[in-house]
ZAMARGU-4260 file (C-alpha; in steps of 0.2 Angstrom, whole numbers, plus 5000, padded with zeros to 4 digits):
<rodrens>
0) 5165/4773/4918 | 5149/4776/4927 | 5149/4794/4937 | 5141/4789/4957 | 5130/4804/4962
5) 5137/4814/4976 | 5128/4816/4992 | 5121/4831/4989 | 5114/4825/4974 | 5107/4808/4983
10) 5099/4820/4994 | 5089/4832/4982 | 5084/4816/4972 | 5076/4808/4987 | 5067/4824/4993
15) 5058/4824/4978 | 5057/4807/4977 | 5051/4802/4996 | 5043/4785/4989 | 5054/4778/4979
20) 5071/4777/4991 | 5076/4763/4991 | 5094/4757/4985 | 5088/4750/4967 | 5077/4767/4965
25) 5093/4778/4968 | 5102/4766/4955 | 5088/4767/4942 | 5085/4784/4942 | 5104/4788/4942
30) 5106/4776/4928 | 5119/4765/4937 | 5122/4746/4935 | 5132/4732/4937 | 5150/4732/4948
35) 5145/4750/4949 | 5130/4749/4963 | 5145/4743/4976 | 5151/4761/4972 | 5135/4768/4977
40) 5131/4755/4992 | 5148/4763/4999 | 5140/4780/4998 | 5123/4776/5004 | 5134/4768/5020
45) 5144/4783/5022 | 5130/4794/5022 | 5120/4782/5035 | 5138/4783/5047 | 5135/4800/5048
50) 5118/4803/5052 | 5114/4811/5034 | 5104/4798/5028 | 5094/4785/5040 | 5097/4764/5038
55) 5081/4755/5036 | 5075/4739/5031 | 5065/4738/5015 | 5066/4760/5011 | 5077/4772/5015
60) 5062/4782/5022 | 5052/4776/5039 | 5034/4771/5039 | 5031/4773/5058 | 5042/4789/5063
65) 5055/4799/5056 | 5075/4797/5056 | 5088/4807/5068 | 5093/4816/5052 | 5081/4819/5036
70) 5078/4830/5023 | 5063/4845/5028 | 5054/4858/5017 | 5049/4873/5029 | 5031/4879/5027
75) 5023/4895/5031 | 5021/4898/5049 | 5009/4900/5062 | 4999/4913/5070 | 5012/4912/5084
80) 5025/4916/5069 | 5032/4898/5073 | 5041/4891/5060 | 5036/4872/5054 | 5041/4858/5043
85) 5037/4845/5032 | 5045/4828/5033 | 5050/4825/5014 | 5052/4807/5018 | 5038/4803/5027
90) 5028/4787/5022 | 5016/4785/5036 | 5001/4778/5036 | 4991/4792/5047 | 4996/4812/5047
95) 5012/4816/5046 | 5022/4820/5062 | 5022/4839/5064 | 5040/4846/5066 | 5043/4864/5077
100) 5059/4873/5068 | 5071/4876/5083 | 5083/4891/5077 | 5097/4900/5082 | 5104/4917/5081
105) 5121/4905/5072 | 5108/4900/5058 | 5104/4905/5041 | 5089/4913/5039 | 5076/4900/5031
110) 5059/4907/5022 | 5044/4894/5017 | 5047/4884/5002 | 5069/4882/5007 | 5073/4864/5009
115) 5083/4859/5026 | 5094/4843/5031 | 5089/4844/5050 | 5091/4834/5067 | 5077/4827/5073
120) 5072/4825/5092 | 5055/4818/5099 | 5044/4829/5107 | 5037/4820/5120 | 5021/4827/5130
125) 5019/4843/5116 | 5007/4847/5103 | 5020/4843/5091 | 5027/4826/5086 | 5047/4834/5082
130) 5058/4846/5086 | 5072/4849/5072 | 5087/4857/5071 | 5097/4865/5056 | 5113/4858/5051
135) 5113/4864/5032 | 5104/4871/5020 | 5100/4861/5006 | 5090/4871/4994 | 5080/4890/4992
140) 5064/4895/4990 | 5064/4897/4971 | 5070/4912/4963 | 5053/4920/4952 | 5056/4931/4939
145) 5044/4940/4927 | 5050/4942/4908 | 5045/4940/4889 | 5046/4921/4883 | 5055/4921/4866
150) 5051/4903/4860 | 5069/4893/4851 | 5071/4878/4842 | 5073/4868/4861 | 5061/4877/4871
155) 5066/4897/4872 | 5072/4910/4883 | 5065/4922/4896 | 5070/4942/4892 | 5070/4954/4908
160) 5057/4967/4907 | 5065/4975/4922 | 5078/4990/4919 | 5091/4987/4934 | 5092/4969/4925
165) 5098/4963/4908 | 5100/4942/4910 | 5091/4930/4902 | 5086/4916/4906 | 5085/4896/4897
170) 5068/4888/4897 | 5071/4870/4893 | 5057/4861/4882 | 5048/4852/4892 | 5046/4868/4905
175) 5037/4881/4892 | 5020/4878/4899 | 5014/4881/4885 | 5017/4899/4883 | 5020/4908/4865
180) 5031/4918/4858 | 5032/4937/4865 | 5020/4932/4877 | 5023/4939/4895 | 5027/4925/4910
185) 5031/4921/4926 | 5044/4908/4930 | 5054/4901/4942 | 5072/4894/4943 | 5073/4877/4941
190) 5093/4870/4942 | 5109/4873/4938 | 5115/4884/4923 | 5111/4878/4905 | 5116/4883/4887
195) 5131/4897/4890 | 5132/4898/4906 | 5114/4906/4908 | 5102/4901/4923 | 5087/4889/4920
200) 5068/4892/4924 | 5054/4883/4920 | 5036/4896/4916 | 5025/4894/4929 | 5012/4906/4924
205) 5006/4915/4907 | 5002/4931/4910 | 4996/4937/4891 | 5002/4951/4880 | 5014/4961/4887
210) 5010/4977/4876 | 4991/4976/4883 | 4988/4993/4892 | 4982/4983/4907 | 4996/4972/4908
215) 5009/4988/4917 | 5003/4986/4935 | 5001/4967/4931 | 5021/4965/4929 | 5024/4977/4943
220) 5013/4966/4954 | 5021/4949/4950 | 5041/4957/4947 | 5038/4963/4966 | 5029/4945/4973
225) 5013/4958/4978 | 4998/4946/4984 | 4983/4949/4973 | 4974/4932/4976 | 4963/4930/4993
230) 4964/4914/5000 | 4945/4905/5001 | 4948/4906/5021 | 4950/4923/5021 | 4937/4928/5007
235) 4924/4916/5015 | 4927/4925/5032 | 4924/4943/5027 | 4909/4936/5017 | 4902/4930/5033
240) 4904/4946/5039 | 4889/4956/5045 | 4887/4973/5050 | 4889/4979/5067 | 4876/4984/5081
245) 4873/4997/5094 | 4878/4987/5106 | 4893/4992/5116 | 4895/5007/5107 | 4893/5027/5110
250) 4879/5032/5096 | 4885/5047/5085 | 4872/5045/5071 | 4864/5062/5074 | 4882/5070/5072
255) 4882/5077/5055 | 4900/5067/5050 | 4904/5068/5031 | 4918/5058/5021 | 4927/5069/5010
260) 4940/5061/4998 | 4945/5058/4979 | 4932/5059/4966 | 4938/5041/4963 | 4939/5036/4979
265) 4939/5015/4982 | 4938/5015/4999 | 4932/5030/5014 | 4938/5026/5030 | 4937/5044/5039
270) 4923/5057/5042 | 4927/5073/5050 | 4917/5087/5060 | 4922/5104/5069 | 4910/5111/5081
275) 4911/5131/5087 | 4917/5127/5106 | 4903/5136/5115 | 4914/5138/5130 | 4919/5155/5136
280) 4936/5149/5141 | 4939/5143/5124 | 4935/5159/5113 | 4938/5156/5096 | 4943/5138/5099
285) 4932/5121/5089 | 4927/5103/5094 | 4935/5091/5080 | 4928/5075/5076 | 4938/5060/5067
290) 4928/5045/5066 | 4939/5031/5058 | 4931/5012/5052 | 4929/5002/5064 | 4940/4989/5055
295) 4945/4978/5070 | 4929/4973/5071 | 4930/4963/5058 | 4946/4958/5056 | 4949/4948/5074
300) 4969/4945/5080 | 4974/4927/5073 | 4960/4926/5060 | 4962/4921/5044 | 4958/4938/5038
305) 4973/4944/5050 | 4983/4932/5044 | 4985/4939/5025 | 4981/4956/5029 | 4997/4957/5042
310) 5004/4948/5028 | 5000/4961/5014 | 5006/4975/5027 | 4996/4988/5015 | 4986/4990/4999
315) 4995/4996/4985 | 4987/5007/4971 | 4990/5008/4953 | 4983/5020/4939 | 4972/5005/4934
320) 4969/4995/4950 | 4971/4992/4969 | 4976/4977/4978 | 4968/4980/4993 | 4973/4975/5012
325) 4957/4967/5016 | 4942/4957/5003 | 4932/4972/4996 | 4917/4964/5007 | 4926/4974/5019
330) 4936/4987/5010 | 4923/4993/4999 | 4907/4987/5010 | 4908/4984/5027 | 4922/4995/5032
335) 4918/5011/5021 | 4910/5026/5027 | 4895/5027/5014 | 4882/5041/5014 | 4869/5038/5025
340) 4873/5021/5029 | 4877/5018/5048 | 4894/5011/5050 | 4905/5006/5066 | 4919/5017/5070
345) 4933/5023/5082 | 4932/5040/5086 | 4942/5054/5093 | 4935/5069/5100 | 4947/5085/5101
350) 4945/5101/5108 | 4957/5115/5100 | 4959/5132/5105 | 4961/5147/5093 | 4981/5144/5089
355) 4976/5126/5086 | 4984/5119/5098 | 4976/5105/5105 | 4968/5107/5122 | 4960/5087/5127
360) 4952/5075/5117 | 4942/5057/5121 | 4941/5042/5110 | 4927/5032/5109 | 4919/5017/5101
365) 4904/5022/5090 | 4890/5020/5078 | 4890/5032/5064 | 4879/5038/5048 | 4889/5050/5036
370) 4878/5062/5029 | 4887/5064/5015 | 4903/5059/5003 | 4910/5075/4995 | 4926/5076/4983
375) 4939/5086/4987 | 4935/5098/4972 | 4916/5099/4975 | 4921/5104/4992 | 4933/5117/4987
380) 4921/5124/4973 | 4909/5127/4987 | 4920/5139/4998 | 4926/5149/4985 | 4909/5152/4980
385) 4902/5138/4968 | 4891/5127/4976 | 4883/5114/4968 | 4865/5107/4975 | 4876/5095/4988
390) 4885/5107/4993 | 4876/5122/4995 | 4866/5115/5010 | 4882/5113/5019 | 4891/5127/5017
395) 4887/5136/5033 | 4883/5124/5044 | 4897/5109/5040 | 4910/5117/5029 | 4914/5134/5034
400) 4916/5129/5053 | 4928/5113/5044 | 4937/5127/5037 | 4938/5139/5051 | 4946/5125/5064
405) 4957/5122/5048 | 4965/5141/5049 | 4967/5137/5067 | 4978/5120/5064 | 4987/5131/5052
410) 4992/5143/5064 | 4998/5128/5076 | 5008/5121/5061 | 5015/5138/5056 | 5024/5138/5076
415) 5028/5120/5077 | 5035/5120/5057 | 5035/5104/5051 | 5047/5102/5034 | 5036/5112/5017
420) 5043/5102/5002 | 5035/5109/4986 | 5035/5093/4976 | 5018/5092/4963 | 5010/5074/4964
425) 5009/5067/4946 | 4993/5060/4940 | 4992/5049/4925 | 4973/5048/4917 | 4970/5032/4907
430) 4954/5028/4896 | 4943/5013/4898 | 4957/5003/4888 | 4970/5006/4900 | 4981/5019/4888
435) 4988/5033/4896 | 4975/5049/4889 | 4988/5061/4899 | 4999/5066/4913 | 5000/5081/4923
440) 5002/5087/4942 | 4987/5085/4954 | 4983/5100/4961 | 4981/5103/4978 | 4967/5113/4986
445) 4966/5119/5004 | 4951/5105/5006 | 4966/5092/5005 | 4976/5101/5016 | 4962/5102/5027
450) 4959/5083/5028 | 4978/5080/5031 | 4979/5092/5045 | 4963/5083/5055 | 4970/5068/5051
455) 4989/5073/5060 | 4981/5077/5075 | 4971/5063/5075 | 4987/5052/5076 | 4996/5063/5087
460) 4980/5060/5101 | 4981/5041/5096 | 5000/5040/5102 | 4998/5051/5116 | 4982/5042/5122
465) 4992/5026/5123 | 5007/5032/5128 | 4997/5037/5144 | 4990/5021/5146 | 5006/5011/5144
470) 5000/5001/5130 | 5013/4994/5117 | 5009/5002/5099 | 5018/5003/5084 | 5025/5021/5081
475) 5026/5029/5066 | 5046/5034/5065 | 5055/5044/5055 | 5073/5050/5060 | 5083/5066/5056
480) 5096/5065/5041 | 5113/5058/5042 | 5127/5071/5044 | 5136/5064/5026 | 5118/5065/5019
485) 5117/5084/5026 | 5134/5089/5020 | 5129/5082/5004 | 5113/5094/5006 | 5123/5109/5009
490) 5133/5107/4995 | 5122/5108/4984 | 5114/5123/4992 | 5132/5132/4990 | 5133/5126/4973
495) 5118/5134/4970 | 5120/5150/4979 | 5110/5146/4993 | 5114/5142/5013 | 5109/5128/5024
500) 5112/5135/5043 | 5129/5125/5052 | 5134/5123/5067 | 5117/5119/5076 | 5106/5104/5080
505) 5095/5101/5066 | 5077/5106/5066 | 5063/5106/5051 | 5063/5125/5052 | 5081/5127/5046
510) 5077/5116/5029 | 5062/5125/5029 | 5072/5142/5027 | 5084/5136/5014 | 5068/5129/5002
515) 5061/5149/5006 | 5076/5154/5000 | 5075/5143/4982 | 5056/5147/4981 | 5049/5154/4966
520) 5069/5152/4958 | 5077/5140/4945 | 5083/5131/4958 | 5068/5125/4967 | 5065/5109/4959
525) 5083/5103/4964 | 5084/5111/4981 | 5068/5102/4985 | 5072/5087/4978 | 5090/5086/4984
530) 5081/5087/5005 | 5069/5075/5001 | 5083/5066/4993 | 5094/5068/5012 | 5079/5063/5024
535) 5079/5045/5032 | 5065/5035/5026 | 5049/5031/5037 | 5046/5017/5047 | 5036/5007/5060
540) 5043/5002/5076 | 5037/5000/5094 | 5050/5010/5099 | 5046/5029/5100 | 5060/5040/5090
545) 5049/5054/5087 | 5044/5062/5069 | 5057/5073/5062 | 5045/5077/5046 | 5031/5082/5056
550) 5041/5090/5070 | 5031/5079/5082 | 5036/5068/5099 | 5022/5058/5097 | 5015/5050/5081
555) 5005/5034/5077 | 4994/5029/5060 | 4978/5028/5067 | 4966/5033/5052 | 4968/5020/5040
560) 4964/5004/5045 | 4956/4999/5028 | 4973/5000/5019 | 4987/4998/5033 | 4989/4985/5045
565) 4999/4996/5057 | 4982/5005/5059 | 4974/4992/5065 | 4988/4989/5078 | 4983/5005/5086
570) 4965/5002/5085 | 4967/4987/5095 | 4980/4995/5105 | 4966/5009/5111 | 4953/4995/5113
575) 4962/4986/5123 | 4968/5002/5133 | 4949/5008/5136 | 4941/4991/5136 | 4929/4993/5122
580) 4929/4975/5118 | 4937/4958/5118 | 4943/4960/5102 | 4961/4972/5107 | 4978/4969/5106
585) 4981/4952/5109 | 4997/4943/5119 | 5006/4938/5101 | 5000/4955/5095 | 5011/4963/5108
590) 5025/4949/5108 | 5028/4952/5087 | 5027/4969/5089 | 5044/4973/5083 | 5042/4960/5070
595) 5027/4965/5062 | 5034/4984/5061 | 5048/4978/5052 | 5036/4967/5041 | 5023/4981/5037
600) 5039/4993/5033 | 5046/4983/5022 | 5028/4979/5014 | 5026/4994/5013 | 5043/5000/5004
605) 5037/4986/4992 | 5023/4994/4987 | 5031/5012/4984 | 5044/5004/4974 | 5029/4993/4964
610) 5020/5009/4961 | 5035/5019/4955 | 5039/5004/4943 | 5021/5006/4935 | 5022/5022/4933
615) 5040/5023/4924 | 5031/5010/4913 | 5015/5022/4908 | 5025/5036/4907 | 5036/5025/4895
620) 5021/5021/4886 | 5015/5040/4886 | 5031/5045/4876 | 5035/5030/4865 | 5029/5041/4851
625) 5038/5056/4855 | 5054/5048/4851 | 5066/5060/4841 | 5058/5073/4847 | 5067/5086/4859
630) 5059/5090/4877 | 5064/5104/4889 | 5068/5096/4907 | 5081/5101/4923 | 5096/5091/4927
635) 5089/5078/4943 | 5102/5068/4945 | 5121/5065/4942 | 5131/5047/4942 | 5146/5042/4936
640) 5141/5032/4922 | 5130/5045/4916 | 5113/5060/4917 | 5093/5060/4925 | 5084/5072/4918
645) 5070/5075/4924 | 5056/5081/4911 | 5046/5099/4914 | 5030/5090/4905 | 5027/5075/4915
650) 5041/5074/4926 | 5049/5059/4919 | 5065/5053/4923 | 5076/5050/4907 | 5092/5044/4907
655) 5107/5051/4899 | 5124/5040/4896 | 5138/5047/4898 | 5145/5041/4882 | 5132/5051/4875
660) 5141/5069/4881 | 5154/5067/4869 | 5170/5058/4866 | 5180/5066/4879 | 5183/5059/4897
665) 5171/5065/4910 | 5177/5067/4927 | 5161/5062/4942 | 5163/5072/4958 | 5149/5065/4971
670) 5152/5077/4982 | 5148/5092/4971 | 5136/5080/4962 | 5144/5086/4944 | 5152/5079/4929
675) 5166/5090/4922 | 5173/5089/4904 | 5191/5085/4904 | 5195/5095/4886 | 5181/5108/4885
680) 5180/5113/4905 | 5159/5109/4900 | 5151/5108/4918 | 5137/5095/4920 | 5128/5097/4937
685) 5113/5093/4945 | 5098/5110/4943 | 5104/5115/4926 | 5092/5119/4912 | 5091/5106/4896
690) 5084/5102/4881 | 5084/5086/4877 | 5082/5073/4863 | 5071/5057/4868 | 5080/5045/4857
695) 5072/5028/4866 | 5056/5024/4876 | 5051/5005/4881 | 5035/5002/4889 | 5041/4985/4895
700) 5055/4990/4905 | 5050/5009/4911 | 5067/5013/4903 | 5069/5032/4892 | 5086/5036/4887
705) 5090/5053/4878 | 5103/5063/4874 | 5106/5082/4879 | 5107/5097/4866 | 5107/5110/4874
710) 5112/5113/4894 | 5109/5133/4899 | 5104/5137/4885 | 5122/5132/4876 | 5124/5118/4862
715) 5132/5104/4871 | 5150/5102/4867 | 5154/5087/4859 | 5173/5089/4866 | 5190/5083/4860
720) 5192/5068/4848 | 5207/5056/4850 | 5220/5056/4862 | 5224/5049/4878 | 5216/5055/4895
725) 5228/5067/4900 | 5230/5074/4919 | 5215/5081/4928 | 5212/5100/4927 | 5217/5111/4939
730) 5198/5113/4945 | 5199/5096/4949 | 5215/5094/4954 | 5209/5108/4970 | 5192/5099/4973
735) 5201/5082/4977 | 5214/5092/4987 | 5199/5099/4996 | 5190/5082/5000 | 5208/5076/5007
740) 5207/5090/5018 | 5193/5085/5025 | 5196/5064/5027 | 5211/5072/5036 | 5201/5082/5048
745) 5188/5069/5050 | 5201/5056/5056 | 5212/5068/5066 | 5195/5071/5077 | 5193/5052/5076
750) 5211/5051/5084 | 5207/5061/5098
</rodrens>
């Protein structure tokens, strides 16, 4: 018996199929003949009876207009952020009709590329030919994936390369692309499950050896959908870029600005200078400068180069590469601050009294020549009293007076106490090749410090400045911890001895005092790590919430336009606010605000987890060879199903599985953050002391799994062998009645 196709099925075959829908195309391609095309003809009706497919004469797709009902792709949207679609059945002679996507808050979300039966309504006297309505999803943007292609006898299979994910997938044979065996791809999902139940995908993309050094932050970039391709618009615009005038701006070329940044710095968007006030009211006090590219400029509201830089949200960087925001014509041209180049800028001056606190400050719209670009180190040679050629000129005119407002800005943090986590940034050096050469901590010098302090109170003026002229901006937002996530934090503070203050609303001074309190102890590294673990994570919004790090009201990203669209919100915002040019915060700048804060956050989380992914994978990579080997590292982490460890060397993250503890039954308290041996009593808990053998390292995944020897300088206990579980200790057996205690307390104050 010949099976009809359902309606659904009707419908996907004649979206990809708009020419060739007619009655005897639908029987052809769905193999169906004789008494059996009545069958289908009585479906076909059906579906014309209730609007989903539309009669017509010769098709079933109208040349002239569109039916009530029809099948629509949704395509990216507009600079309005309007959504649109695309008739798939249109056969017209001229363009095709456009179609404005009407939703409500009852429908499913929709990105560009998902598939849509809709009612369509004429738009009569509009811009647009169609309104159309959702009635039902019909298909999804493809699901992509990123794996290794291992080639079988009928086509082959894609392996995961991520280490949160262990399912393959089928690659029929007519969908390798060409791609070899072990090679590393890019594929999408392409139908209904295939050979034991696993999902289909056809590769769309070969991205080459997998093992190749260069390849890490390659896989990160695709495995997280990062854009690294600029569009020809957007690269033809920023190469017809030129660079900016005088004209309509304040000239600060004779002020003796200087960039100072990373020895391998892509970009330079900010050059700094502190002036002695010579005011007699203002004993002690400095004149700051923070001139910041003048990146709005160039990248104009609704542009093409707005466009995908809104869409990026943020560059991202990786040991061997960045993907940039904006084209390098303007990222590493146009944009950056060069030595003695002039450059356009906005500018902030700020006049700060000996306590640094700030007293006034004025933005302005300038013209700038940097005189010179310094690396952090350079810098920080000079002052402590190893000056080279560059520096030596500069010492007591430009640095020392940079240094001296900097004590001041110290003293201003010291009152206002923002939150002092000790947590070394990791660097990893890789050679021309791309292999990892080594890992260690960066350290930090006072000349960093410096440049993060300017640039604080930099953003602070920004927010202020436009709070006072009612302007919308996006805020840089981060909340104070949960209550459950400070219990949490105080636990592991009692564990370890330590106290968190109760009782009292929350301010950065009384973490501050509990990480004093662990300072220069065993317990540093886990009491830091545990706040940083507790906080909220940052975010944009046009709504003010304050800064709960910083211990600030007011706080915006103004100083890096190059590589953060939110950046350029606030530039526009201030030009806008003082009328430096037509070239401000436009009306659909202001009506998406809350949109694009929650787009650039959630770019920009992207990006962070992007990064984090490539560096697992080069640490990975750094210790393949130290497999078998034992490694000396702290406790970091405590799950159910097993141990992080975190690495003294390099601070990599190694997992430990439970099963590897020994054979006895572990019991997981999260509240306590421990695993406790049911047989030997042994206590596994976050902060202890191991030593650890690296029993696997894969490169591909980021994955390292090890087991522990020793923990506090004791061998491991390999427990009990055999038996049943039996009953829970009694040190268990109190902890739970404790928690109990406390769900009761929580819900008797609930009651009330």
């Amino acid at each position: 018996m010949t099976r009809i196709p359902s309606k659904e099925e009707i419908l996907e075959w004649i979206s990809q199929n708009p020419t060739l829908a007619t009655k005897r195309d639908i029987a052809k391609a769905f193999g169906i003949k004789g008494s059996a095309r009545i069958d289908l003809k009585r479906v076909l009706r059906e579906m014309e009876s209730d609007g989903t497919l539309n009669k017509r004469k010769s098709s079933r797709a109208d040349r002239e207009g569109l039916p009530p009902v029809g099948v629509l792709q949704i395509v990216d949207p507009d600079h309005n952020g309007d959504l649109w679609c695309r008739a798939i059945e249109w056969r017209g002679k001229g363009n095709a009709p456009r179609i404005l996507l009407i939703q409500r808050d009852s429908d499913p979300a929709v990105a560009p590329g998902d598939r849509i039966l809709g009612k369509l309504t004429q738009a009569n006297g509009e811009d647009y030919d169609y309104t159309a309505r959702i009635i039902r999803q019909i298909g999804h943007n493809p699901q992509r994936i990123v794996g290794i292609f291992r080639q079988g006898h009928e086509g082959g299979r894609i392996m995961p390369i991520d280490k949160k994910n262990d399912k393959q997938w089928i690659v029929p044979a007519g969908a390798v692309h060409g791609a070899k065996d072990g090679e590393l791809v890019e594929a999408e999902q392409s139908g209904s499950k295939g050979r034991m139940g696993l999902p289909k995908a056809r590769i769309v993309e070969r991205l080459g050896d997998p093992t190749a050094p260069k390849a890490v932050s390659l896989i990160a970039i695709h495995q997280h959908g990062i854009p690294d391709a600029f569009p020809d618009d957007v690269i033809k615009e920023a190469d017809a870029a030129k660079p900016a005038g005088l004209k309509g701006r304040t000239d600060l070329r004779d002020l003796p600005l200087l960039t100072i940044d990373p020895a391998d710095a892509r970009d330079r968007d900010d050059a700094v200078l502190a002036i002695p006030d010579e005011d007699p009211k203002n004993k002690g006090g400095f004149l700051l400068w923070v001139a910041i590219a003048d990146v709005a400029h160039y990248v104009r509201p609704n542009s093409a180069l707005d466009r995908e830089a809104r869409k990026r949200g943020n560059s991202s960087y990786f040991p061997d590469r960045v993907v940039p925001m904006l084209p390098d014509r303007l990222s590493g041209d146009l944009c950056s601050l060069h030595e003695d180049v002039p450059r356009a800028c906005m500018a902030v001056e700020m006049k700060i009294d000996a306590q640094g606190n700030k007293i006034s400050h004025r933005f302005v719209r300038g013209l700038l020549k940097s005189i010179a670009s310094l690396a952090y180190e350079d810098v920080q040679a000079a002052m402590d009293g190893n000056p080279d050629e560059r520096t030596e000129p500069l010492l007591e005119p430009i640095l020392k007076p940079l240094y001296g407002a900097y004590e001041a800005l110290k003293r201003a943090r010291a009152v206002r106490q923002p939150l002092e986590l000790d947590l070394p940034e990791r660097q990893i050096v890789l050679n021309d090749e791309g292999e990892v050469t080594s890992v260690a901590f960066k350290e930090r010098f006072d000349a960093h410090k410096l440049i993060e302090e300017f640039m604080v109170l930099a953003n602070v003026a920004a927010a202020e400045e436009l709070i006072k002229h009612k302007m919308p901006l996006l805020f840089r937002v981060h909340e104070e911890p949960s209550q459950e996530k400070l219990e949490s934090l105080r636990e592991v503070a009692q564990a370890s001895g330590l106290n968190l203050a109760k009782g009292q609303v929350l301010q950065t001074r009384h973490l501050n005092q509990l990480l004093k309190q662990a300072a220069n102890s065993d317990q540093s590294e886990l009491i830091n790590m545990s706040t940083l673990r507790s906080m909220t994570q940052a975010y944009y919004n046009p709504e003010n919430f304050g800064h709960f790090g910083l211990a600030l009201r007011n706080y915006a990203h103004f100083t890096s336009p190059i590589r953060r669209y939110s950046d350029l919100i606030v530039h526009r915002a201030l030009i806008k606010a003082h009328g430096f040019g037509d070239d401000g915060l436009s009306d659909w700048d202001i009506e998406m605000l809350e949109a694009t804060g929650k787009q650039i956050s959630d770019t920009e989380r992207r990006s962070m987890l992007a990064e984090r992914d490539t560096t697992d994978r080069y640490l990975a990579a750094f210790m393949s060879d130290r497999v078998g080997t034992e490694l000396a590292g702290r406790i970091s982490g405590v799950q159910k199903f097993g141990v992080f460890v975190k690495l003294d060397e390099t601070g990599a993250d190694v997992m430990v599985p439970i099963r590897s503890l020994g054979s006895e039954f572990f019991h997981f308290d999260a509240d306590a953050m421990e695993l406790f041996g049911e047989k030997s009593g042994t206590v596994v808990r976050v902060g202890q002391r191991v030593t650890l053998k690296l029993t696997e390292a894969a490169p591909v995944t980021g994955g390292m799994v090890g087991e522990i020897v020793t923990i506090d300088d004791r061998a491991m206990p390999k427990g009990g062998r055999g038996g049943k579980r039996g009953p829970a200790p009694r040190r268990k057996a109190a902890s739970f009645k404790k928690k109990a205690a406390k769900t009761a307390r929580k819900v008797k104050r609930t009651r009330k």
